[in-house]
C-alpha positions as CSV (number, residue, x, y, z in Angstrom):
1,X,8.9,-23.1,-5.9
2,X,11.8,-25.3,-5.2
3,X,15.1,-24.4,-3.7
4,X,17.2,-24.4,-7.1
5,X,14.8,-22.0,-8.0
6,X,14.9,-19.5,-4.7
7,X,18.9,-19.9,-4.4
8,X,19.9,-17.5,-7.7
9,X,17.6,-14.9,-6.3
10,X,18.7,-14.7,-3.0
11,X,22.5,-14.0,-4.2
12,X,21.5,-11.1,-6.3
13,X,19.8,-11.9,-9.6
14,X,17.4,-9.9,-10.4
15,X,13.6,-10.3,-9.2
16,X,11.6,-8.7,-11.9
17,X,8.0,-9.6,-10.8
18,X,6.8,-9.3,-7.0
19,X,8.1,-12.6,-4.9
20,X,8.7,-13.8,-8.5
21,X,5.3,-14.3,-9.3
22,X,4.5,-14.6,-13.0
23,X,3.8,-11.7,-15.0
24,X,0.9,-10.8,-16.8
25,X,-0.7,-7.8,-18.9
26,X,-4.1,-8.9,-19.8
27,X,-6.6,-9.3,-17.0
28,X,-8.8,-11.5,-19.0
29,X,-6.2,-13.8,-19.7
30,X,-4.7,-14.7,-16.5
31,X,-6.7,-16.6,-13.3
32,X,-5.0,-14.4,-11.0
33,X,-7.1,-12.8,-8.1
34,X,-5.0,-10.1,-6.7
35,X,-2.7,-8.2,-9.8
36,X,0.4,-6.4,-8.6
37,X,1.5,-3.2,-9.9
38,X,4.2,-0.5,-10.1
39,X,3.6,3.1,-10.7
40,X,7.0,4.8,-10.9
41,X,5.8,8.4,-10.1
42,X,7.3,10.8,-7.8
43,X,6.1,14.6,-9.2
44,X,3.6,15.5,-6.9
45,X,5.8,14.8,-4.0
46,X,6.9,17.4,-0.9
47,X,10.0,16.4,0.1
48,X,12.7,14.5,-1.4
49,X,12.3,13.2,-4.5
50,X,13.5,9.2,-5.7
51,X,10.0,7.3,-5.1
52,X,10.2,6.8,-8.7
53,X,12.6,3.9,-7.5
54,X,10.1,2.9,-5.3
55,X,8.6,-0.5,-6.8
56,X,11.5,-2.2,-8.4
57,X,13.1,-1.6,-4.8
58,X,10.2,-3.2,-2.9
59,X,10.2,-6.0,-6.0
60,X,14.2,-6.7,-5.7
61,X,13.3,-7.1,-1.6
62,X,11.3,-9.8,-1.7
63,X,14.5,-12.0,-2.7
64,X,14.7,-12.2,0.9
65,X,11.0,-13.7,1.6
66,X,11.0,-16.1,-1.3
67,X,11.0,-19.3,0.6
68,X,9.3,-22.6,-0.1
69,X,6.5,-23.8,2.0
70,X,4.5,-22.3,5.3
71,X,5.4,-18.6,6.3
72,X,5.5,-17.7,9.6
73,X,3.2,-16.8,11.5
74,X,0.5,-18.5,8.8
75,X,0.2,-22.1,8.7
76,X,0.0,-22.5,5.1
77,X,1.9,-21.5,1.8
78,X,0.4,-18.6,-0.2
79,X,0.6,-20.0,-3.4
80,X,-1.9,-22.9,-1.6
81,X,-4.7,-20.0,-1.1
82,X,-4.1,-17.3,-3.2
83,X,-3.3,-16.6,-7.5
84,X,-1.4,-13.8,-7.6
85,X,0.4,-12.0,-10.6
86,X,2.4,-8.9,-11.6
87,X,1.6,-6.6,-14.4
88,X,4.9,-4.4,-14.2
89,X,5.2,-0.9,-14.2
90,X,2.7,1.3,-15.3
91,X,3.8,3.4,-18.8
92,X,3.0,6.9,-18.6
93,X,4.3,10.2,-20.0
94,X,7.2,11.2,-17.8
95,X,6.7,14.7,-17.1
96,X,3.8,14.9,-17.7
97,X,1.7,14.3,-14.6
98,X,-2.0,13.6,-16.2
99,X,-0.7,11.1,-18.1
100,X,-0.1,9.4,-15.0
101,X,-3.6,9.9,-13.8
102,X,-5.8,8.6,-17.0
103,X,-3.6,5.6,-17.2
104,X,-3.4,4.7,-14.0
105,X,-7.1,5.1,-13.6
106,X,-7.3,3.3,-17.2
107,X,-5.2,0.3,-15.9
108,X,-6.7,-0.4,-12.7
109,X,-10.2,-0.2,-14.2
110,X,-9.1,-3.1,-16.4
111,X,-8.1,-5.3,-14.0
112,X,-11.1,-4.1,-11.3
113,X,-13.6,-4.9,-14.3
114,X,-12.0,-8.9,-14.9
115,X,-12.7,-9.2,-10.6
116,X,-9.1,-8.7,-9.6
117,X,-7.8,-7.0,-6.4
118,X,-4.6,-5.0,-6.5
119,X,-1.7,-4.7,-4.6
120,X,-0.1,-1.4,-6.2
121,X,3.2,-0.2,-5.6
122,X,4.4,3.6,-5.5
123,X,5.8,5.7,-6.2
124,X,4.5,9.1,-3.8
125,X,1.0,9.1,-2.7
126,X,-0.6,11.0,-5.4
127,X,-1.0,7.8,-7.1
128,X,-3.8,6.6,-4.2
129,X,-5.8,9.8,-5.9
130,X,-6.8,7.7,-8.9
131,X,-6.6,4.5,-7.7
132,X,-9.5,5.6,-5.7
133,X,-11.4,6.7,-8.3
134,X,-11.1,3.4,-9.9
135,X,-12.1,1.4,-6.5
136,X,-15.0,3.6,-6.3
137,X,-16.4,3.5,-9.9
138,X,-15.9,-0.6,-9.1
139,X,-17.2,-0.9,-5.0
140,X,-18.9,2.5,-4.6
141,X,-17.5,5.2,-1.8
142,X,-15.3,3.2,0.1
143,X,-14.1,3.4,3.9
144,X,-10.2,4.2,4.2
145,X,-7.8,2.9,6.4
146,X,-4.8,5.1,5.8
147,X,-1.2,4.5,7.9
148,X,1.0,7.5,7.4
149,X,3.0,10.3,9.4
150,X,0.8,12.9,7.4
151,X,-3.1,13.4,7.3
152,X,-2.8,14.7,3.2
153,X,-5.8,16.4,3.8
154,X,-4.4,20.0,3.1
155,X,-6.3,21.7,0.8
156,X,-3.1,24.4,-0.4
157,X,-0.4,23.0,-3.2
158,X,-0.4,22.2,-6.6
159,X,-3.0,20.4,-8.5
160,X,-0.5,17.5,-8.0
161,X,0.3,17.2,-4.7
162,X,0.7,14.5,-2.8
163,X,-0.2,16.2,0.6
164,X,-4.4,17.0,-0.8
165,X,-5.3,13.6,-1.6
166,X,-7.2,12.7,0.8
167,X,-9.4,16.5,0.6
168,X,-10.0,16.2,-3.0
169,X,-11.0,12.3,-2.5
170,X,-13.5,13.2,0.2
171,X,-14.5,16.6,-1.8
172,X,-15.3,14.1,-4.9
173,X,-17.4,11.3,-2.9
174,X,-15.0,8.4,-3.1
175,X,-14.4,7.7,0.7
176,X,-16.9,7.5,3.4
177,X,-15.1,9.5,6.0
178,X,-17.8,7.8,8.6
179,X,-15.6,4.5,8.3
180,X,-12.6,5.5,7.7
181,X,-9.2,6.2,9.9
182,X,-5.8,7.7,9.7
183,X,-3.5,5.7,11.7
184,X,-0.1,6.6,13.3
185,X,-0.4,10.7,12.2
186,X,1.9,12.9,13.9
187,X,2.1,16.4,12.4
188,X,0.0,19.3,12.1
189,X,-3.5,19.4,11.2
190,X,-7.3,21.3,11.6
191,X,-8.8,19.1,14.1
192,X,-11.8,21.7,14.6
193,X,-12.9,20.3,11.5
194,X,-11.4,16.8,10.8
195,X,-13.6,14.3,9.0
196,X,-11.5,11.4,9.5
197,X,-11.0,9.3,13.0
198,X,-7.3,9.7,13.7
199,X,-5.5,7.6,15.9
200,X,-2.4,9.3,16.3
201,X,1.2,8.0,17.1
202,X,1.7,8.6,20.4
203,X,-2.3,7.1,20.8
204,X,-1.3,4.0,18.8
205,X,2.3,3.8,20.4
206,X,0.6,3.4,23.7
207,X,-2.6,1.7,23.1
208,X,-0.9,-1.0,20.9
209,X,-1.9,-3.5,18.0
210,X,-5.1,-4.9,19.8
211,X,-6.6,-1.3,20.2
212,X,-5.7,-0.4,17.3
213,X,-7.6,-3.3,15.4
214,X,-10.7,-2.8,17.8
215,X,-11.2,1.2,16.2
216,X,-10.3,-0.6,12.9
217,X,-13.0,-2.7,13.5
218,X,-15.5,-0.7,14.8
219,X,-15.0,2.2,12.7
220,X,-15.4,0.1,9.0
221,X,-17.5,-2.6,9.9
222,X,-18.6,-4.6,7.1
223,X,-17.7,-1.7,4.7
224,X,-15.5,-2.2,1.6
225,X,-12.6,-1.0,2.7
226,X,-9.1,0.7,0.5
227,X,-5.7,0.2,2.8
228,X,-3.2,3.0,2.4
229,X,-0.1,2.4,3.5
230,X,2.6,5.5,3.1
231,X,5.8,4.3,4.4
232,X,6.6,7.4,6.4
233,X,3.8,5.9,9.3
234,X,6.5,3.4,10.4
235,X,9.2,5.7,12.4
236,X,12.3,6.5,10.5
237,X,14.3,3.9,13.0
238,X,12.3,1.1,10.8
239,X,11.9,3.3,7.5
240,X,14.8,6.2,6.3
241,X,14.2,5.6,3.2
242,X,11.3,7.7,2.4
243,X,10.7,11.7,1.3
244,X,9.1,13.4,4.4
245,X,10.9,11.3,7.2
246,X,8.8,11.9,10.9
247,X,10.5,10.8,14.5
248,X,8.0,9.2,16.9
249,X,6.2,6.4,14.4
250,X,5.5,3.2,14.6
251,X,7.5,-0.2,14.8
252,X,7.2,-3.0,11.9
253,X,6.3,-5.2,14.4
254,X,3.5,-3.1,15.4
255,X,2.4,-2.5,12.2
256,X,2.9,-6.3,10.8
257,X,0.6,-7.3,13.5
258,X,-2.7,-4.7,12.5
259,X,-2.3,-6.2,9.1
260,X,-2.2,-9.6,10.0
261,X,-5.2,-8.6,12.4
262,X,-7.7,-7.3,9.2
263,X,-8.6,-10.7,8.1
264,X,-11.9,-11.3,7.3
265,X,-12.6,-8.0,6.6
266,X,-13.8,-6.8,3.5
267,X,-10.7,-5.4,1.9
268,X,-10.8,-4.4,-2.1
269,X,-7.5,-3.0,-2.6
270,X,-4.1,-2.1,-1.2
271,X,-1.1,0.6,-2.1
272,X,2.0,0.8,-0.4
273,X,3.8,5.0,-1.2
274,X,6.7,7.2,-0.1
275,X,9.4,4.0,-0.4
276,X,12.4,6.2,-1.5
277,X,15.5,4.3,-2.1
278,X,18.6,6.5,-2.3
279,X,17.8,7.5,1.7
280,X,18.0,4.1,2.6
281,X,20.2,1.7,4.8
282,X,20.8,-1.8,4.1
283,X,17.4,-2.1,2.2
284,X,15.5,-2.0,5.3
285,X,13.1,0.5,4.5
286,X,12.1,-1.5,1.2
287,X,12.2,-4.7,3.1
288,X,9.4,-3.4,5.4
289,X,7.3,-2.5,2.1
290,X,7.8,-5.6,0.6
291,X,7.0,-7.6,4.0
292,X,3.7,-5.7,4.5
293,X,2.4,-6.0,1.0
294,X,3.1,-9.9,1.3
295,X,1.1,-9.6,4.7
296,X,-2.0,-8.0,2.9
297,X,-1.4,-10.8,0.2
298,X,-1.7,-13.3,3.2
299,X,-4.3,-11.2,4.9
300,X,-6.7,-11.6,1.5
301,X,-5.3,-15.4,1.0
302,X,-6.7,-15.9,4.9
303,X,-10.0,-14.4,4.5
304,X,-10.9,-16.6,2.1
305,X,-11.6,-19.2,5.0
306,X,-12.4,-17.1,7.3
């Protein structure tokens, strides 16, 4: 990408695709590895409602990482390592929330199926429900490593709720709670009967990136492994702009560097939730979404060589 090509974006024209990548619809008729997505979905949320806006936020933000050449703290270019594309939003029934969930689950089995990973953008967490179930039709039970404020394993609410996810996902054998974690929780939960590790925040906070990765590590091991990543983990300093807001979370910086810590492992797939835009400031809490999905995108591009 050349400069006369990055300068228009950068002073406010509109980015439709993620860090302007090109666009594609057919799997089978694009080399991309790694698809890019948008679910626009925000009924099964708690709290404030807008993460509809979510994914064109997180797309408009990476006008401020489109730059040509190396990005720090990597020593080479993504486009160098890695094919990525963007399919757009995904079409559903507004309303009407099991639309959502057969075409979500529709879509990302069509792009699973060609040998693509996906980056998927929400939207409230109820969307990680069926993206799970496609993952695990495609990988088998997978181990989850899931950054949020909330544990979503409550079993009351709604059929669509984005607080039960991660109940009904264990209840229906798509996670391997043996290798999997919840990093960076900090409200209420059974932990008589838990059947998740949880590092919480103050745990994290203390302990750091390094520990952190080590649990990670230990904890997954060679497993194929789904990343998480509900906006509400980083502490509202970082991230307002998101539904269920929780003091005491962690820092971007913290965060950045336990993505940038997972290469070489055996990651399959990626969402990033809960980005709610009219509770914003200055874009930052869509800046952070769009700077850790282009982590993981660097994290996959990485393990390639590693």
């Amino acid at each position: 990408m050349t400069p006369a090509q990055i300068m228009p974006s950068l002073f406010g024209d509109v980015i439709s695709t993620f860090m302007g990548v090109p666009k594609a619809t057919d799997p089978n008729a694009t080399d991309a590895e790694v698809v890019v997505s948008g679910v626009p979905f925000d009924l099964a949320c708690s709290g404030r409602s807008g993460t509809r806006m979510g994914p064109n936020a997180i797309r408009q933000s990476t006008a401020n990482l489109i730059w040509e050449g190396k990005r720090w703290p990597w020593n080479f270019a993504l486009e160098d390592r890695l094919r990525v594309c963007d399919a757009g939003n995904l079409d559903y029934a507004y309303g009407e929330p099991e639309s959502l969930v057969d075409n979500l689950e529709t879509h990302a089995m069509r792009w699973l199926k060609a040998g693509k990973k996906m980056l998927t953008l929400g939207g409230d967490h109820y969307i990680s429900l069926p993206l799970l179930r496609a993952h695990a039709r495609e990988h088998g039970p997978l181990a989850l490593i899931h950054f949020d404020a909330h544990t979503d394993t409550y079993e009351q609410g709604t059929r669509f709720d984005h607080g039960t996810i991660f109940h009904h996902a264990l209840k229906e054998g798509l996670v391997v709670p043996e290798h999997s974690l919840q990093i960076g929780i900090r409200t209420s939960y059974d932990r008589s009967n838990h059947p998740y590790e949880v590092l919480d925040a103050d745990w994290v906070n203390d302990h750091g990136p390094a520990a952190v990765l080590e649990r990670i590590r230990a904890r997954v091991g060679h497993h194929p492994a789904y990343v998480t990543l509900d906006i509400d983990g980083l502490d509202p300093a970082f991230a307002p702009g998101t539904g269920t807001p929780v003091c005491g979370g962690m820092s971007t910086d913290l965060m950045l560097k336990v993505m940038r810590g997972m290469v070489g492992m055996e990651l399959v797939g990626m969402d990033l939730v809960e980005v709610n835009p009219a509770y914003d400031h200055g874009d930052i809490t869509s800046l952070a979404a769009a700077t850790l999905g282009l982590e993981f995108l660097y994290t996959l591009a990485a393990s390639k060589s590693a």
